[in-house]
C-alpha positions in Angstrom: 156.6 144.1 137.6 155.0 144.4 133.8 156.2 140.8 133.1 154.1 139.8 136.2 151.2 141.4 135.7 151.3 140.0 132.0 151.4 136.4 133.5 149.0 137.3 135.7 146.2 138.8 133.1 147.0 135.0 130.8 146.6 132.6 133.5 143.3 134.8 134.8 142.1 134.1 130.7 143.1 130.5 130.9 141.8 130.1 134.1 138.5 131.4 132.8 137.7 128.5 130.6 134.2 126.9 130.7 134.6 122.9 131.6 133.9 121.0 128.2 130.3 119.5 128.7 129.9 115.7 127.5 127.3 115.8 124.3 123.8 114.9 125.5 122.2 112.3 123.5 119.0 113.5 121.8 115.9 111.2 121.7 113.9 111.9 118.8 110.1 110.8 119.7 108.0 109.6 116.1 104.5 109.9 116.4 103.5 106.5 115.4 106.7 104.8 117.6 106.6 103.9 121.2 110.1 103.5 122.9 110.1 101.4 126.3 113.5 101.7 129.0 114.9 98.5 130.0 113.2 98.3 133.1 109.3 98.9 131.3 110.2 96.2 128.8 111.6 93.5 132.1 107.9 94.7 134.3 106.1 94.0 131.0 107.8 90.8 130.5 108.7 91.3 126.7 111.3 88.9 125.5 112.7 89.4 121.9 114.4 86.9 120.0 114.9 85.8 116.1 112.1 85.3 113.9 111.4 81.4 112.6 109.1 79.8 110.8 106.5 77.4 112.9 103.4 75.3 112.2 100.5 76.7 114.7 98.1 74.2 116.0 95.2 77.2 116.6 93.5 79.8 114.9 94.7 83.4 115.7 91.9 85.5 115.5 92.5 89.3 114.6 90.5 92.4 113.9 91.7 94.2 110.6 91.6 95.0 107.2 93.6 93.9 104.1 94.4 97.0 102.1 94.9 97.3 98.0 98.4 98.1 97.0 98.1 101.6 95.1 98.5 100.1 91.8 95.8 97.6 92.1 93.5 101.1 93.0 91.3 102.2 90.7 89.6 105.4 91.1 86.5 106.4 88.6 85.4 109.6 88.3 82.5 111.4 86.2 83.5 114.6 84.0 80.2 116.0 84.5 77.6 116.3 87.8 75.3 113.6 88.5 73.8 111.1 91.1 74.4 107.0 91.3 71.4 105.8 90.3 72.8 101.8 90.8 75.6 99.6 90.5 76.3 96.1 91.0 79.4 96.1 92.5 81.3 95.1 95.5 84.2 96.4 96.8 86.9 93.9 95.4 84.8 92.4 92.5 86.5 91.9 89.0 85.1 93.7 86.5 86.0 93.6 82.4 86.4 96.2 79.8 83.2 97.0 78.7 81.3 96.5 81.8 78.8 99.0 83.2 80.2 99.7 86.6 77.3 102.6 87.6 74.1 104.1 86.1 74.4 107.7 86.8 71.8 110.6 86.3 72.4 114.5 85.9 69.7 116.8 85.3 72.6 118.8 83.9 72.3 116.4 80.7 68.8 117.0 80.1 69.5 120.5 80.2 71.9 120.2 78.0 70.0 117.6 75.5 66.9 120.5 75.3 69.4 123.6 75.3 70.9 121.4 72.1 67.1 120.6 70.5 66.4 124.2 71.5 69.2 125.7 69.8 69.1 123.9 66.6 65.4 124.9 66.2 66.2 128.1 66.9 68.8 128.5 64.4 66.5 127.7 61.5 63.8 130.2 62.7 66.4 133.2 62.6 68.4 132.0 59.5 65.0 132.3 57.2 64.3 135.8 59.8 68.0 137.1 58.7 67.6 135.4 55.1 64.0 137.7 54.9 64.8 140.7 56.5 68.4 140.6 54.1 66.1 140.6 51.3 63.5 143.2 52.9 66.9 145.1 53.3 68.0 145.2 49.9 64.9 146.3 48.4 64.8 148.9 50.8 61.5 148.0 52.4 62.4 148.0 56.0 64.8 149.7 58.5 68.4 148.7 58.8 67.9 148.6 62.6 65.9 145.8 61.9 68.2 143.9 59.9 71.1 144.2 61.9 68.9 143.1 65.2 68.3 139.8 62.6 71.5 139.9 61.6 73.3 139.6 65.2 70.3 137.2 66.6 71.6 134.9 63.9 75.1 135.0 64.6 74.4 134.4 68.6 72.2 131.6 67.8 74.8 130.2 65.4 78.0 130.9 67.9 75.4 128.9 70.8 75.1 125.9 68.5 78.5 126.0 67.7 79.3 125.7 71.9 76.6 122.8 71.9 79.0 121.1 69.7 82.0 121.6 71.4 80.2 120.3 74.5 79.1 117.5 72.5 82.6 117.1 71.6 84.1 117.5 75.2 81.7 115.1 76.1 83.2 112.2 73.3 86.8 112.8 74.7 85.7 111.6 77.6 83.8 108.5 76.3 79.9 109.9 76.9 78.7 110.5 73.8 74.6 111.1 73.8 72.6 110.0 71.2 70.5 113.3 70.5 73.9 114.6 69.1 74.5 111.3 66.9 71.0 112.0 65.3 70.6 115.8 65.3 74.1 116.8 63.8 
């Protein structure tokens, strides 16, 4: 009786088996693809067939645009603010090294030119202040408050000139060198 109830329990596992299912075939939908069944492509009456080469005796006319491969793109940029004041260019025109492509304006650069003049002028006010108030200070004619309030408005004024350059500077690595720097240095 065990030996039957053994054969029993393994065909009741065997039996219990689920079918094997045939793999379904996945269709994978692109956004930018359209796929058509055999019966849209016969109602639409699309034919296929190899690709040859044949003289056409009219003009196809198309709606469209020709793009720029990427390496024939050129992109310029300015390092600082500004507005396009003009440019005579088209897109697709040549143009040659050396060419002005755009005028462009930034208020930012005026700023900058008189924050330049400014500091520069300023400088040589509070050198001959520091230069007088040094010699004030060794004589012992006036307070050392107001010597080292000299003292510090000259080394400000000299560390702002000393940023005006570096703009100036920053400004020549990147091919926009202003003339109130050539002159004023």
């Amino acid at each position: 009786m065990r030996i039957i109830n053994i054969y029993f329990v393994i065909l009741l596992f065997a039996s219990c088996k689920s079918a094997e299912k045939e793999p379904e075939s996945k269709i994978i939908e692109l956004p930018n693809q359209v796929s058509l069944s055999k019966e849209q492509v016969a109602n639409a009456g699309i034919t296929t067939g190899i690709a040859k080469e044949e003289f056409m005796s009219t003009e196809i006319i198309v709606n469209g645009t020709v793009d720029v491969p990427p390496q024939n793109m050129v992109s310029v940029s300015f390092p600082m603010g500004g507005y396009l004041k003009s440019t005579n260019l088209l897109p697709g025109m040549h143009v040659s090294k050396g060419q002005v492509i755009a005028r462009i304006e930034d208020p930012g650069l005026v700023q900058l030119q008189q924050d330049y003049l400014v500091a520069g002028s300023r400088l040589l006010y509070l050198e001959k202040e520091y230069e007088r108030q040094k010699l004030l200070h060794e004589n012992d004619v006036n307070a050392a408050k107001v010597f080292e309030q000299s003292q510090s408005d000259y080394s400000a004024q000299k560390i702002m000139r000393t940023r005006m350059i570096c703009m100036h500077r920053l400004l020549c690595l990147r091919k926009i060198c202003l003339l109130f720097f050539q002159n004023k240095k």
